[in-house]
Steps between C-alpha positions, in 0.01 A plus 500: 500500500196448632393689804709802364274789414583667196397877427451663182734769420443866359624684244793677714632160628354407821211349672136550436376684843159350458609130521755588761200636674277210407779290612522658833199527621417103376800385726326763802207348456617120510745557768184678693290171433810293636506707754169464602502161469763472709369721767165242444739240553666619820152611658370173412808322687483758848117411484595113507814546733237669769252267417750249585660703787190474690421116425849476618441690821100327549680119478772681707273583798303124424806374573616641814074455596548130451862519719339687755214239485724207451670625825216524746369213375774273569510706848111334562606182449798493680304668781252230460728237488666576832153634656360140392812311621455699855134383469583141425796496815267657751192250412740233542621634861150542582405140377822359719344669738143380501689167470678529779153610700309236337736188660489636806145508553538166347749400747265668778214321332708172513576539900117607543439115338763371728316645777174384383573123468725510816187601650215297329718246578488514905156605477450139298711365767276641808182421268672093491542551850196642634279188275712294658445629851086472405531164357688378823240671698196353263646179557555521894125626479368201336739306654376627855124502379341186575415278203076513647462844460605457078 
C-alpha cells in the first residue's frame, strides 16, 4: 500500500521509537502547514467577504441616493408641470380678458366713428347750405347791381 507508513522493527518485536517519532512529528508538522493554510485561506475569504460587505453596503446607500433623488425629482416636474399648466390657464384668462377690453374700446371706437360722420355729415350739410345761401345772395347782388357800374 502506498500511503501506509511502515516502521522498522527492533530486536524485542515492536516498533522503532525513532521513526514513530519521526513519523509523528512529520504528520504535526504537515497538519500545522494545512492548518495554516487553511487559517490563510479563511482570513483571505473574511478579508474579501468585508471587502465585499462594504461594496455591498456603498452601492446599497447609491441606491437608495438615486431613489431619494429619483423621487424629488419626479416631485419638480410634476410641480412644474401643474405650476406651468396654472401659468398657461391664467395667461389665457388674462388674454380673454384683454380681448374682451380690446372690442369694447373697439366697439366705443366704432360709435365714436358713428358720431363723427353723423356729424361731418350735417356740418357738410350746413357748409352746402350756407354756399348756397351766399351764392343766392351773390347772385341777387349782381342781379340787383346795375350792369354800368361792372
Amino acid at each position: 500500500m502506498s500511503g501506509e507508513k511502515r516502521f522498522g522493527n527492533t530486536f524485542l518485536g515492536g516498533f522503532a521509537k525513532s521513526d514513530v517519532n519521526s513519523y509523528i512529528e512529520r504528520m504535526l508538522k504537515e497538519f500545522d502547514d494545512r492548518l495554516k493554510q487553511k487559517d490563510n485561506e479563511i482570513s483571505m475569504l473574511k478579508n474579501q467577504n468585508r471587502e465585499l460587505r462594504i461594496k455591498y453596503d456603498d452601492l446599497e446607500r447609491r441606491m437608495g441616493q438615486v431613489n431619494e433623488d429619483r423621487v424629488k425629482i419626479a416631485d419638480a416636474i410634476i410641480i412644474a408641470k401643474e405650476k406651468a399648466e396654472s401659468i398657461i390657464e391664467e395667461a389665457r384668462k388674462e388674454a380673454l380678458e384683454e380681448k374682451k377690453k380690446l372690442e369694447d374700446v373697439i366697439e366705443q371706437e366704432k360709435e365714436k366713428l358713428v358720431d363723427i360722420k353723423r356729424e361731418v355729415k350735417g356740418l357738410k350739410s350746413e357748409v352746402i347750405q350756407r354756399l348756397k345761401k351766399f351764392e343766392q345772395q351773390i347772385t341777387e347782388v349782381l342781379v340787383d347791381e346795375p350792369e354800368d357800374s361792372i
